[in-house]
N, C-alpha and C positions, 0 to 999 in steps of 0.2 A: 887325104891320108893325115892320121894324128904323127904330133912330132914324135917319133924316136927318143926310147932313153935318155933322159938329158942327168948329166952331172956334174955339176957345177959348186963350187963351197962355198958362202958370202959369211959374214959374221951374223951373229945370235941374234936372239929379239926380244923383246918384253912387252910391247904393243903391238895390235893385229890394224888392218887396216882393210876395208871391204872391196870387193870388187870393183875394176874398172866396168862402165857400161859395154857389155859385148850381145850379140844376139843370142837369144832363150835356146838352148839346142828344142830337139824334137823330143820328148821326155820319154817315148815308146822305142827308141833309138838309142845307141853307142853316138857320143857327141860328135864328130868326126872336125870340131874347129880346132884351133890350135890351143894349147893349154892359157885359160886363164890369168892375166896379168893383172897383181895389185899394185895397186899405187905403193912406190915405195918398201915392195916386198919381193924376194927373188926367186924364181923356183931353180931349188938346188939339186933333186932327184926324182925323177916321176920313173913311172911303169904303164905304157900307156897298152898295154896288152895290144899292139897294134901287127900281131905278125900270124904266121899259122904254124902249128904245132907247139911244141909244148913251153912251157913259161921259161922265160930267160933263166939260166942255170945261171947266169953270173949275179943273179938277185936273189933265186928261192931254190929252196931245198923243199924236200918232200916228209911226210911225217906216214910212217907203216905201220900196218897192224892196229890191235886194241890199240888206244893212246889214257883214255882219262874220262872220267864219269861215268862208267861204266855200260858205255854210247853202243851201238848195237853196233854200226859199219865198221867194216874194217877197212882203212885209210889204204889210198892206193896212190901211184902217178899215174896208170890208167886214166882218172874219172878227172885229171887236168889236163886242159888242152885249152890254145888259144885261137879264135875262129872270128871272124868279121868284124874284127876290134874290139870284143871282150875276150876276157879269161872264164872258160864256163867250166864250175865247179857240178860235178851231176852227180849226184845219189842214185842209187840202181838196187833193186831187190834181183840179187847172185848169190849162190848159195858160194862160198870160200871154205875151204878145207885150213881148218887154224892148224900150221908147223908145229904150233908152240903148245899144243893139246896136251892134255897130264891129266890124265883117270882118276876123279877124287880128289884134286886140288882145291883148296879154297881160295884160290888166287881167280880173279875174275877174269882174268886176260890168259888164263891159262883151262882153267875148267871147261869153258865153250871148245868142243869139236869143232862147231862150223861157225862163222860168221853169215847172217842172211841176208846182209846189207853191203855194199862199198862205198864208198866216197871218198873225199880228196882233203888232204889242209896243204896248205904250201907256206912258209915261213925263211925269216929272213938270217937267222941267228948267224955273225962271222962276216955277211957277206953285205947285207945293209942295215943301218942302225944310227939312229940320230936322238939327241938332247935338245930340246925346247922346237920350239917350230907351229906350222899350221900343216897338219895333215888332214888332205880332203880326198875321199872315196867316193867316186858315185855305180852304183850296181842295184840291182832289182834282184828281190828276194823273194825264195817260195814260201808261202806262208800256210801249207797245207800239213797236217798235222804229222809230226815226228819230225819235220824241217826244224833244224836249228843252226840255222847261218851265224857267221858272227864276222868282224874286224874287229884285232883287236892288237893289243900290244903288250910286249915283255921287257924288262929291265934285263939285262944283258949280265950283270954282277948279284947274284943269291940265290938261294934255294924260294920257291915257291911257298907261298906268297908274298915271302919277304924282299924278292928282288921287283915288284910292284907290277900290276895288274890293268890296262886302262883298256874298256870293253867300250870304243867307238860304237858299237852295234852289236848289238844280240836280238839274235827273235828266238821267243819260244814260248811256250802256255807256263804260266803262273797261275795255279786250281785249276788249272784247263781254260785257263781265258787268253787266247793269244795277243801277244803281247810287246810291246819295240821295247829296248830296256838300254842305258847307258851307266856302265859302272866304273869306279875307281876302289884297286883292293891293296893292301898293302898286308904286315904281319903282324900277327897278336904274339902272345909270349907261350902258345900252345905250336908242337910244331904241325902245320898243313891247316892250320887253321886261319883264315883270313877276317880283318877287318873291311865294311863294304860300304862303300857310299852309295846307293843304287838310284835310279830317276826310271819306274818302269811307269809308263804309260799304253793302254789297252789299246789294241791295234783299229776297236772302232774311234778310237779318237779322233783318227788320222781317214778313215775313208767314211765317216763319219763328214767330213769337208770335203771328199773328194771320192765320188763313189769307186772310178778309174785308179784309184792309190795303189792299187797290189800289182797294174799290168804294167808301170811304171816305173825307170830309173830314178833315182833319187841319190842326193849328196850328203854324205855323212862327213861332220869334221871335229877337229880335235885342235880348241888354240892352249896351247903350250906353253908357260911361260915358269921363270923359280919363283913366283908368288902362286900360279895355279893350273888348273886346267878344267877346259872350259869344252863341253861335249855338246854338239849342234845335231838335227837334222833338219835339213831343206832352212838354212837359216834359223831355224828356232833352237832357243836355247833352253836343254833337256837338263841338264848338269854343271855344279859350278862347284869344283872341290880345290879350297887352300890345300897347299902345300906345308902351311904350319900345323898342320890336322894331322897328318900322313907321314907319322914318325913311326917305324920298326919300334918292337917290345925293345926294354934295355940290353945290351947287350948284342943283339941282332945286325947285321950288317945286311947291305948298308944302312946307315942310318937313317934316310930317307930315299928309298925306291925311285922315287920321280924327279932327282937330282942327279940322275945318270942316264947312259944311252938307253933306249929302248928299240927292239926290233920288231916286225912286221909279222899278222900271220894273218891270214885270210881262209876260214874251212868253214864246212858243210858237213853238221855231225845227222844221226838221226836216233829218237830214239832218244832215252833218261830225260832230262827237261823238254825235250822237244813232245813227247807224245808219244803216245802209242799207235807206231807206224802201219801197223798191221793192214786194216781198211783203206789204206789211201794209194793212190794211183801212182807208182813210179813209171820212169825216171823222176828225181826232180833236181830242178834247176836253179842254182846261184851264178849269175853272172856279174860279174867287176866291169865295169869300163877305164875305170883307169884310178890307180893310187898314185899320188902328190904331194913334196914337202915342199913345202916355202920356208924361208927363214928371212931377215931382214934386220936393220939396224933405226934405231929409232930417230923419226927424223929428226935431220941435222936445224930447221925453223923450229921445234923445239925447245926453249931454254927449261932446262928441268932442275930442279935442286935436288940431291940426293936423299933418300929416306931416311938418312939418318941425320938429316938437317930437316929436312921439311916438320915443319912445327904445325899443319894447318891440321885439324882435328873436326871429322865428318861422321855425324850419326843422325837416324843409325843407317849399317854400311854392312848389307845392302839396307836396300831402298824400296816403299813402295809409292807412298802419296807423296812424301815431304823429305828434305833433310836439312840439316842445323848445322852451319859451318863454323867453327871459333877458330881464334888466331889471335896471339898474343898481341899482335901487331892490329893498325891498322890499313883493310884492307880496301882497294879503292873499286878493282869490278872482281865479276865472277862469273866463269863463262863454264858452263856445260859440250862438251864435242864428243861425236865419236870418234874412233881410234881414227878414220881417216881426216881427224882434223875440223871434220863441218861440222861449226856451232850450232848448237840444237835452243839455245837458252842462252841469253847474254842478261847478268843483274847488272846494271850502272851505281856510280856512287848512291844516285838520287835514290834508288830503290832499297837502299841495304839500312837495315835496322839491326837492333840491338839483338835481336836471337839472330839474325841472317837465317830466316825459314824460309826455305825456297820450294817451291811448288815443282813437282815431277810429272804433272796432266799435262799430257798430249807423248810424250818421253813412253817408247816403249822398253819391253826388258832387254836387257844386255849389258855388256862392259862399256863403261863408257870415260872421258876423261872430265876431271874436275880440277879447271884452272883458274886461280886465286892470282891476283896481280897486288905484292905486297910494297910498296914503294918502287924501288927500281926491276924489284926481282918477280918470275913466277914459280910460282909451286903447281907442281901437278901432281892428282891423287887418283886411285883408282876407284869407281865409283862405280858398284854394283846394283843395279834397278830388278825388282822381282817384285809383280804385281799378283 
């Protein structure tokens, strides 16, 4: 049995740190191990859908009716239920008799008589809701046409899109080419119109490497920090959006979307971006095995200088071949880690010259740390690699 709701508070984070080594669950399977433990990070709220019937009321609320996009199903608690340690989201072609029908309206959610679709979202708004963190998903997605699964997240404070936007996962056809997509939206100065940072990559990418990809669980994650956010699948990194990018038109509150809490919603639309569901064979099936916050405090081995002291100047940043570190000062080593600390790259005095260009072959992509030892002190910087 997976652990049980767990809720616990620890303080914020600003660096992620990777997994401890545990066993590979069974990937055609719900994990059934106990939650994931990083080094140095805590988990503060998971949903491990580990029960039977319907999703913990004290986490999610249900979303009814037409909702948005002009999505064919109409959203039900019906089509959520929780069953052998997932939460399965299921689309269904049912014909629904719309309440809300009006002869000759031009309102979309009103004109339609019948809805011929159902399906589910379930969302967290009031009742869970967290600022900075590591949120990690793992679920198996249908990827047949008019499927359009998503995880994803809402700012708790604004009108849409100006209380900010963050799409851990989307699937849907883009020109009809089915598609994994990760996005970050915030607001322009038009109202319901959104600014996008999008990372859509085509679904043969991915089973293109693996021909078994679609019958598969897979982990979606989200590192969270007030400098950025950083969107994964299956460890790779899809999306890297600053948070000094991600400013509200003037005037617009809040000022920055991703400086506040945001809440949870996990649905199953079908239909408008997804396709044209007509020919395709329902039910279909989204399943979650489990959603997960961490939070944590930066480790206390550490010595960091604050940014507004730190003087060490890194370009360019990101990173592909090479970068050029300057510092007013001089500097004695320069060591490369990732967030969990293990040095990837150590320069010695003996090695460092006057550009200090340091080579990034063998260093793959990701967030990584860059620690400069300047006399007694070090500085650490955030060092972004994109090859």
């Amino acid at each position: 049995m997976k652990r049980q709701q767990i809720i616990i508070f620890f303080s914020l984070i600003s660096f992620f740190t990777f997994k401890l080594a545990t066993a590979q669950p069974d990937p055609y399977q719900p994990d059934s191990q106990l939650p994931t433990e990083y080094s140095g990070m805590n988990l503060v709220w998971s949903d491990e859908f580990n029960i039977a019937g319907k999703p913990d009321s004290a986490f999610w609320k249900y979303e009814t009716g037409f909702v948005r996009n002009e999505e064919l199903q109409w959203y039900q608690s019906d089509n959520a239920n929780c069953a052998n340690g997932v939460l399965l989201l299921e689309a269904k072609r049912e014909r629904i008799l719309n309440p809300n029908y009006v002869a000759g309206s031009t309102d979309w959610k009103k004109k339609r008589q019948y809805a011929e679709y159902t399906s589910a979202c379930i969302k967290s708004p009031g009742l869970v809701k967290y600022q900075f963190g590591r949120i990690e998903v793992r679920a198996r997605i249908d990827v047949s046409k008019g499927s359009w699964p998503a995880i994803w997240t809402l700012g708790e404070s604004g009108e849409w899109p100006s209380n900010g936007e963050v799409d851990i996962m989307e699937f849907y056809r883009v020109s009809d080419v089915p598609t994994i997509l990760a996005n970050v939206a915030w607001g322009t100065s038009t109202r319901w119109t959104a600014k996008w940072d999008s990372s859509k990559k085509p679904l043969s990418y991915f089973t293109g490497k693996d021909a078994n990809w679609v019958a598969k669980f897979h982990t979606w994650r989200m590192d969270w920090n007030k400098d950025s956010i950083c969107l994964y699948l299956d460890n790779e990194l899809l999306n890297y959006t600053l948070l000094n990018q991600t400013i509200n038109a003037t005037g617009i509150t809040p000022q920055n979307p991703f400086l506040q809490k945001h809440y949870f919603l996990l649905n199953l639309a079908i239909g408008s971006n997804g396709g044209d569901p007509s020919q395709t064979t329902f039910p279909l099936k989204y399943e979650v095995d489990y959603i997960r916050v961490y939070q944590k405090s930066i480790s206390s081995d550490i010595k960091s200088i604050s940014s507004d002291l730190n003087q060490c100047i890194v370009f360019p940043n990101p990173a592909s071949n090479y970068i050029r570190v300057q510092h007013p000062e001089t500097i004695s080593s320069i060591e490369i880690s990732d967030i969990s600390g293990r040095v990837l790259k150590k320069v010695p005095p003996a090695s460092l010259t006057s550009t200090n260009k340091i080579s990034l072959t063998g260093i793959n992509n990701g967030v990584y740390l860059l620690k400069l030892k300047v006399g007694n002190a070090v500085e650490v910087s955030k060092l972004i690699i994109r090859k």
